[in-house]
Structures are given as C-alpha cells and as structure tokens.
Phi, psi and omega in degrees: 000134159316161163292313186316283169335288214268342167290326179278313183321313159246023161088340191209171186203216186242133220303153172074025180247130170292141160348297156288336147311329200268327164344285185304327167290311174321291235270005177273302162313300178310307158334263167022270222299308196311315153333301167301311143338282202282325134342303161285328166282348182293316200294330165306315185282327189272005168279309178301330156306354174271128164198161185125154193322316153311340209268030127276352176284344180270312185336292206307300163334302187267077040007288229269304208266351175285341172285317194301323186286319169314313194299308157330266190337307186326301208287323191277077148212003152098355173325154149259209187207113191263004153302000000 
C-alpha cells in the first residue's frame, strides 16, 4: 500500500500539516523503514556467510548491530518490547 492510498484512506492528519505535507512524510518515512528493512537482511546475509577460524570475531559485531538495527525498526513502527 502507498503513502498516497493510506493518507487518503484515512482522512486525516496532524493539525497543521496539510494532507500533501502528510503524503511527503509518509512516503519519506516509508523509504526510511524500507531502508532500514534491507539493512537488516544484508546484515543477516553477511552473519550466515561468515566462516572460518574467525568467524566469531566478524560474527559478534554484526550480531550487536543487526539487533540495534531490528530494535530502530521496532521502534519507528511504534513496537514496545514487553520485557
């Protein structure tokens, strides 16, 4: 679904922004997310892709930041964490 589809679909938006301001932001934000999403499976492909007498020391790292990068997401998509 679009940015477009879903501002009109739902009418409405956050006073003092116009409708087509709120277009532009969705559809700014949603790059963003999309981004963020394809970030995260590269780092996912390059964690299944590590080998070798090293490869935890390459692992560890993209571990740590593919969480940090999922947890972003989480967060602009409004997730809590229920721990």
């Amino acid at each position: 679904m679009s940015a477009t589809s879903t501002a009109n679909r739902h009418g409405f938006t956050v006073p003092g922004i116009t409708p087509a301001d709120a277009q532009a932001v969705a559809a700014r934000l949603q790059d963003r997310l999309n981004a963020l999403n394809d970030l995260a499976l590269t780092l996912k492909h390059v964690h299944w892709n590590v080998v070798g007498p090293n490869a935890n020391i390459v692992a560890t790292p993209v571990i740590a930041t593919l969480d940090r990068v999922q947890d972003v997401v989480d967060g602009a998509l409004g997730h809590r964490d229920s721990a």
